[in-house]
N, C-alpha and C positions, 0 to 999 in steps of 0.2 A: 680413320681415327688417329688425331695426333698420335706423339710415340711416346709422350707423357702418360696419356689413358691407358698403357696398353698392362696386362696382366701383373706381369712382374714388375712392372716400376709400382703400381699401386700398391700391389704387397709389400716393397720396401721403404715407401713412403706413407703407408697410412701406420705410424706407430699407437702404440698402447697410451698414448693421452692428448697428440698431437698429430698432425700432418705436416713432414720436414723431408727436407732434402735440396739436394744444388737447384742451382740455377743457369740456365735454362732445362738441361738435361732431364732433368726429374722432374720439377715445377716450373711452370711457366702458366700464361693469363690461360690457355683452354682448361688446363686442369681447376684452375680456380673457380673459371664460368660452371665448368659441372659440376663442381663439389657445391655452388654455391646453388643450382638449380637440386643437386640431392641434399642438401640440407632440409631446403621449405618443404621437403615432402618428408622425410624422417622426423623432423619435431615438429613439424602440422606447424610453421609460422604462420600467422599473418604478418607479422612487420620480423624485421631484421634490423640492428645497427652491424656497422662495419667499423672497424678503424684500425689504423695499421701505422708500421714505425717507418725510420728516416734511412732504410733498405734501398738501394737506387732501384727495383724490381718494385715493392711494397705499393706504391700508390695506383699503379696500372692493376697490379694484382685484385686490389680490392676492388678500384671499378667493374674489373670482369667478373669478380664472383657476384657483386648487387647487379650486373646486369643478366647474372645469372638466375639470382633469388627473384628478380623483377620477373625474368618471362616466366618462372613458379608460382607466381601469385601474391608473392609479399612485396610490399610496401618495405623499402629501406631507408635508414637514417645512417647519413655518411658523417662519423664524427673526424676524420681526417686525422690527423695526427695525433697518436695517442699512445701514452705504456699500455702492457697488459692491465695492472688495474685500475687505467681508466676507463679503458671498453669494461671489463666488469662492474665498473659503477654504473657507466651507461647504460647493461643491461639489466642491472636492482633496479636503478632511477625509472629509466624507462617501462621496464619491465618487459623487456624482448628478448628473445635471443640474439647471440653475438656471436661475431666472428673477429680474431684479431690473426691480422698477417706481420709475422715476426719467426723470428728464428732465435730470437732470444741470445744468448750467450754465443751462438754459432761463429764463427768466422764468416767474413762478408762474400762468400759465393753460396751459403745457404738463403732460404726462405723458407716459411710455414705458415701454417694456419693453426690457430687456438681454436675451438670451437668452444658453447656454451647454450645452455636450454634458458630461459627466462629470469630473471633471478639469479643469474652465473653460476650456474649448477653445471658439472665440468658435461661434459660428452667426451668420452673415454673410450677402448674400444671394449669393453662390456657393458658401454649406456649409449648406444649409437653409432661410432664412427666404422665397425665391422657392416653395419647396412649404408650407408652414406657412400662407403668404397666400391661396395655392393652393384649399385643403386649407379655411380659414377664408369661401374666399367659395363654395365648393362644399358646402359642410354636407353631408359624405360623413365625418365620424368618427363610427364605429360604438359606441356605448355597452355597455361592459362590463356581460357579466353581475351582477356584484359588482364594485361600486363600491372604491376604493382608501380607505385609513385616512386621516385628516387629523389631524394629530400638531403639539407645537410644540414648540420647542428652543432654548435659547440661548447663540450657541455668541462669546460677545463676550467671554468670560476667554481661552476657547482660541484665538482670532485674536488677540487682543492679545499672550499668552504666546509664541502660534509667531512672530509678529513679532520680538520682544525676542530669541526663538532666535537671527534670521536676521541682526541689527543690534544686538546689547548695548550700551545708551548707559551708558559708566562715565567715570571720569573727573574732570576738574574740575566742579564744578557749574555752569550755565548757567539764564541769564533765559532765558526763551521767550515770546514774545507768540504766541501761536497765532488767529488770524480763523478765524471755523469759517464767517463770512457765514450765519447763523441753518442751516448746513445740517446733514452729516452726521457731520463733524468733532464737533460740537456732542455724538455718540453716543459716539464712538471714542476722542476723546481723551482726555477723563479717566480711562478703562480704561487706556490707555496709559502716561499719564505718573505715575500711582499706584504701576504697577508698575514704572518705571524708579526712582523713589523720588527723595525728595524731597532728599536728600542730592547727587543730583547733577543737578537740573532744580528750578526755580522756576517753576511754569506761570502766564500770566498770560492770562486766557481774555478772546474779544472774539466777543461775538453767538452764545454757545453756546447760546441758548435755539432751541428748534428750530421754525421757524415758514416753512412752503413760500412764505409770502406776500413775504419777502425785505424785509426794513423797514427795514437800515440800509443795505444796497444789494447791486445781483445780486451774486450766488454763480459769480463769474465772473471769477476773477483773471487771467485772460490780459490783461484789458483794464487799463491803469494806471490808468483811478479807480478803480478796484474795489481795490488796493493803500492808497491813501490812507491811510484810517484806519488800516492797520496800521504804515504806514510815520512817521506821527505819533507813536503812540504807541509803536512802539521805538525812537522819540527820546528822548520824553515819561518813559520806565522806565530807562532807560539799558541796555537790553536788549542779550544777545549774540548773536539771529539773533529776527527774525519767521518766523511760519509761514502760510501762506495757502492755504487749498483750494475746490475747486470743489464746488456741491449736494449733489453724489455720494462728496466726497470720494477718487474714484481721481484727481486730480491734484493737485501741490503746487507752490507756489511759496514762493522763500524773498527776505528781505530782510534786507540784512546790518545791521550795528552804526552802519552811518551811515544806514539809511535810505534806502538803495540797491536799489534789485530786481537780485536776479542772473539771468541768464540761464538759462531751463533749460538750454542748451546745456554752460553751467559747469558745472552741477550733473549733468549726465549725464559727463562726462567724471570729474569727484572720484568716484563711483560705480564707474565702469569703472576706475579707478585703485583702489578697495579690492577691487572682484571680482576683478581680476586679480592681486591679492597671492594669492587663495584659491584659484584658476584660472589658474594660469600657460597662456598662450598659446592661452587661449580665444578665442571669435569675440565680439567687441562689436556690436550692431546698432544703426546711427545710420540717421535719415530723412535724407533729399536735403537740407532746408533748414537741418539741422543746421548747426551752425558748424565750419568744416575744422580745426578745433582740435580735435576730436572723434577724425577717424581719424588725425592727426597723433599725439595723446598716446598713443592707445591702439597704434599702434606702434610707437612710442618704449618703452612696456613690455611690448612683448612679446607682444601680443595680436593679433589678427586682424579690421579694424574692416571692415564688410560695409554695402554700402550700400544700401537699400530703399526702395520708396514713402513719399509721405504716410498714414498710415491704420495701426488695430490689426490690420485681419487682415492684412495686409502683413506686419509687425515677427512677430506672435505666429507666422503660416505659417514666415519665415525662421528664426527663432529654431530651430523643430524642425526644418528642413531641416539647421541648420548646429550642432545645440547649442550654442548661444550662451548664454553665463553673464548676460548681462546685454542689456537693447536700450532705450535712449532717444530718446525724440519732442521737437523745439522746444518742441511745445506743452504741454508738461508731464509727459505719460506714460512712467513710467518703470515698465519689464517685467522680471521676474526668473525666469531658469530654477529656484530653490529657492521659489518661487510659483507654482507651475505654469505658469511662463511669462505668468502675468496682470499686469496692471499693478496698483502701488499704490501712492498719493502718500504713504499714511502710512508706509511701509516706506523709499520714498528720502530725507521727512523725518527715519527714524531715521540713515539712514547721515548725514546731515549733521549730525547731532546727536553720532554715535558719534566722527566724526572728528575736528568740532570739541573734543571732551572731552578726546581727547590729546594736542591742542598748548594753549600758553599765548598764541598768537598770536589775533589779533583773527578774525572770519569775512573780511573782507578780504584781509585779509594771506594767509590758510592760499588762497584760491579765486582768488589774483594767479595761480600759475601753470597756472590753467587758462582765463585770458581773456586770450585771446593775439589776436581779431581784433574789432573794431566790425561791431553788427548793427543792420537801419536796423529789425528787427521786421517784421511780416506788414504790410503794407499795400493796402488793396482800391483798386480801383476799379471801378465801372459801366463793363462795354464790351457791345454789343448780339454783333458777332461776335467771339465769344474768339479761336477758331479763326485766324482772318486774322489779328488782333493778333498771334499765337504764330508764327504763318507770317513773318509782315513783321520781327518781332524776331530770329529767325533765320536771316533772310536779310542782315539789316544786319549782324550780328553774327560771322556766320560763318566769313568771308573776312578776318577783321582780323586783325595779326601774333600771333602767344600767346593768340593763342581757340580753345578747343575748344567745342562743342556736347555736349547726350543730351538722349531725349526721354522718359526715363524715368517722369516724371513733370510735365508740362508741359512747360516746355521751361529746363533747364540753364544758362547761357553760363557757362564760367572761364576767369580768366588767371589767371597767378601773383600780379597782385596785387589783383581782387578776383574775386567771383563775385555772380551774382545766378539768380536760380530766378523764373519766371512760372507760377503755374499757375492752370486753369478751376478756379470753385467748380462741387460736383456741383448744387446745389439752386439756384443766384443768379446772374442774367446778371454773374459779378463775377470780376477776372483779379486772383491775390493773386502781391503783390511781397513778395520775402525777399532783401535784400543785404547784401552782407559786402566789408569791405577792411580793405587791410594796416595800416590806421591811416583816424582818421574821418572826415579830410577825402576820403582815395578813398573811402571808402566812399559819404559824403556825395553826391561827386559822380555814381559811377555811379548810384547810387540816384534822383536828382534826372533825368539823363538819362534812364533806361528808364522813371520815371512821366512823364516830358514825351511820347514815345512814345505809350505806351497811352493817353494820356488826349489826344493831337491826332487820337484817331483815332474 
């Protein structure tokens, strides 16, 4: 048995919503070939698409898991290059399940596999990927009599087109800086913005050559150098929004006309504000670290704002519990019920494009009235015991005047006038700070109190 298959690498590489890890060491093509022959036997395919990003590992990858899913008995559709939500459209479009080989934001010595049931319904590991692992270190999938067709397709007009369906950018014309970070942006976008046409977008592309090795810097925009360069040059163009995505391209961040990063948090609520023009008095789904401005706005118009875990199969589970038109994460993922409920950065880029088009106000000006509170951002620190940290925090915290506590997700604390959110990393002895107040010096302060806390301990 390869030394990828072997017990303990699967356990540290079959995570809770993905399959990730280096390259070759951990993943390499036999782990793919089995994962892709235990797939067709856990979600009972007949057919499979595959598609996978510009990873110098990613294209052999994918071939070996369809010629995996092939001796399974599925029929595969190989759509070749592609972000994560393009394989997600391919697999609403098509209606198959899917596999996307990406490592997403990783540094260029990871690789992974996304997985997805029909419909881009995640596979997580309490909706399959714990039997798929299962299933991969037992070498008990039965090889079809007759091997499955292995077919390819390219389905990157029709995801561009249904996009444009779901966000028409019209309007005034707008500069756009778009950082594709050498990733999958680098595939998508110029599909994209060809077809919103030139009459009303001026694309100005940055690192679209597509290179997993990441040369002008990671494909990781959460992090603010990773913004830099884009944030220079929609100075530098006198630009009316930057655009910035991660490896994968399923998350977006944007930076306004001064060179400013806006908060996904803004940008989740302008969204929930054009759904709910289309959806009157739908459910919006926002994460715990969300900013309160979120379920704020969105009951202010009407809507229904629900509040869930950190994480996609959290958002993507509630969303179908509650039909929820719309569901946004701090960290950039933004989920839409006319997407099959999948997430995709290029889709909430368009609505910030479409909005921007019909006013004559700056991205500033239009995105003021939805940054109503200061956020201190995700902040880590090294604690050996989480656990007691989270214990000790609300305990102190608890008993104070206009404090409530939940443990929904780490541990909560709000007043009315700030909040702040503690929680374990799953994979890193690391306790992540998210705070918020009513203006920046509370905010400031609380934020500086609860890291003095966890870091005296």
């Amino acid at each position: 048995m390869p030394g990828t298959l072997d017990s303990a690498n699967l356990s540290a590489i079959f995570k809770a919503y993905d399959v990730r890890g280096t390259v070759p060491d951990q993943i390499d093509d036999a782990l793919a070939h089995a994962t892709g022959r235990a797939f067709v036997q856990v979600v009972g395919a007949s057919a499979v698409v595959v598609g996978h990003d510009m990873r110098p590992s990613s294209p052999a990858m994918a071939g070996a898991f369809a010629q995996g899913a092939s001796e399974a008995g599925a029929d595969v559709v190989m759509i070749g290059l592609a972000s994560t939500d393009q394989l997600y459209f391919a697999s609403g479009h098509l209606g198959h399940p899917g596999a996307m080989f990406t490592a997403s934001h990783n540094p260029a010595q990871y690789n992974g596999i996304k997985l997805c049931r029909a419909g881009a319904v995640p596979v997580g590991q309490d909706s399959g990927l714990t039997e798929i692992r299962d299933l991969v270190l037992s070498d008990q999938v039965a090889r079809a009599a007759t091997p499955g067709r292995i077919s390819e397709t390219d389905v990157l007009a029709a995801y561009a087109a249904y996009l444009l369906q779901l966000a028409p950018v019209t309007g005034r014309r707008l500069k756009v800086v778009v950082d594709a970070g050498n990733g999958m942006a680098g595939h998508t976008a110029p599909e994209v913005f060809e077809r919103i046409g030139a009459e009303h977008v001026e694309l100005v592309p940055m690192y679209f050559e597509l290179d997993g090795t990441f040369p002008h810097h990671e494909a990781n925009p959460i992090e603010p150098e990773n913004l830099r360069d884009l944030q220079a040059r929609v100075l530098a163009e006198g630009a009316d929004v930057g655009l910035a995505f991660d490896g994968d391209a399923d998350r977006c961040f944007l930076v306004d006309e001064r060179g400013r990063a806006v908060s996904p948090s803004t940008l989740t609520a302008l969204i929930a504000a054009r759904e709910l023009v289309k959806s009157p008095g739908a459910a919006v789904i926002h994460n715990l670290i969300t900013s309160r401005a979120v379920p704020e706005i969105v009951t202010e118009l009407g809507g229904r704002p629900v509040r869930t875990r950190v994480g996609h199969s959290y958002i993507k589970a509630t969303m179908a519990e509650t039909d929820a038109v719309f569901g946004g994460e701090h960290s950039g993922h933004f989920y839409f019920r006319d997407f099959w409920r999948a997430d995709s950065g290029m889709l909430a880029a368009l609505h910030a494009l479409a909005a921007l088009g019909e006013t004559d106000r700056p991205l500033s000006e239009l995105l003021a009235q939805y940054e109503r509170y200061p956020l201190s951002g995700e902040i880590n620190s090294t604690v050996a015991d989480q656990a007691a940290v989270v214990d000790a925090l609300e305990k102190e915290y608890a008993g104070q005047d206009g404090v409530s506590t939940d443990r929904l997700d780490g541990l909560t604390v709000s007043h009315p006038d700030w909040t702040f959110n503690v929680r374990p990393s799953n994979t890193e002895p690391l306790l992540r700070l998210n705070a918020e107040g009513k203006d920046e010096a509370t905010m400031a302060a609380v934020r500086d109190e609860v890291l003095a806390k966890i870091r005296s301990n």
